[in-house]
N, C-alpha and C positions, 0 to 999 in steps of 0.2 A: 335605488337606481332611477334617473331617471329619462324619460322617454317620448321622444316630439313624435306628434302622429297628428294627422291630416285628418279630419271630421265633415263632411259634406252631408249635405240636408236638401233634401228636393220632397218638395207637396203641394195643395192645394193652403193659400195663406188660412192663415186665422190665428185668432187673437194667443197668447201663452206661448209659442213656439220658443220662443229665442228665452223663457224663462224655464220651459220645461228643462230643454235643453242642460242652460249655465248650472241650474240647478243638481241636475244629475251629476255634471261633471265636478261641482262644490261639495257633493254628495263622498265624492271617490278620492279628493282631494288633485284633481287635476288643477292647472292652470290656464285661464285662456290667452294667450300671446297675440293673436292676431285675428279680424273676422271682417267678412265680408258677406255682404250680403244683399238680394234685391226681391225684388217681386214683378215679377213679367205675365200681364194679363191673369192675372190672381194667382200664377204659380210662385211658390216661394223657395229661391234657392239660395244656401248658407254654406259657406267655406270657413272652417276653425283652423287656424295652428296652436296645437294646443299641447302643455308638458303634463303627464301622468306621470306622478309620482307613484310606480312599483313599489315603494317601500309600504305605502298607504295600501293601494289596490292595483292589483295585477291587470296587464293590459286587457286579457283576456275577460275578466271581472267588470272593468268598464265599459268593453264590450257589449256583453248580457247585458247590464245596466242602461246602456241607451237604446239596444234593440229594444227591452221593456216599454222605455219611451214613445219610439216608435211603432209598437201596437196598438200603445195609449192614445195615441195622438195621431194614424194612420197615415204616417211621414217614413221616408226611404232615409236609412241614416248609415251610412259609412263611416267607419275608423279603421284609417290603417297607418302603419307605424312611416313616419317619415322616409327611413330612407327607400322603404319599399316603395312607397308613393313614387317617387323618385327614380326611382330605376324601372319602374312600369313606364314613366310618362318622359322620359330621354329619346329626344330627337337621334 
């Protein structure tokens, strides 16, 4: 099964983020579709559309797996499944 889910990343910059990242989600066998990304006054924020392949690793599974990340690397990292994102953020 598979499953679009929204990945947002907000820290202080520095250098590995954007490989930590791809990495983990290569790791789970997710795919990354879309990303954006900048740096404002050394804050660093990153928007993924990205497909998890459930067959490979549960959403839940790549979850833990970035949270990891994110204590590794002391960055706020969010995944949530697309269409939630989406019906959270409906005008």
């Amino acid at each position: 099964m598979k499953t679009k889910a929204i990945l947002s990343v907000l820290g202080e910059d520095r250098v590995g983020i954007v490989a930590a990242i791809s990495n983990a989600l290569a790791e789970a066998g997710a795919n990354i579709e879309d990303i954006r990304q900048t740096i404002l006054s050394g804050v660093f924020s990153m928007t993924m559309l990205v497909t998890i392949d459930e067959d490979a690793e549960s959403f839940e599974a790549v979850q833990a797996r970035l949270a990891t990340v994110a204590e590794e690397i002391g960055l706020q990292i969010t995944l949530q499944r697309e269409d939630v994102f989406r019906f959270m953020h409906r005008v």
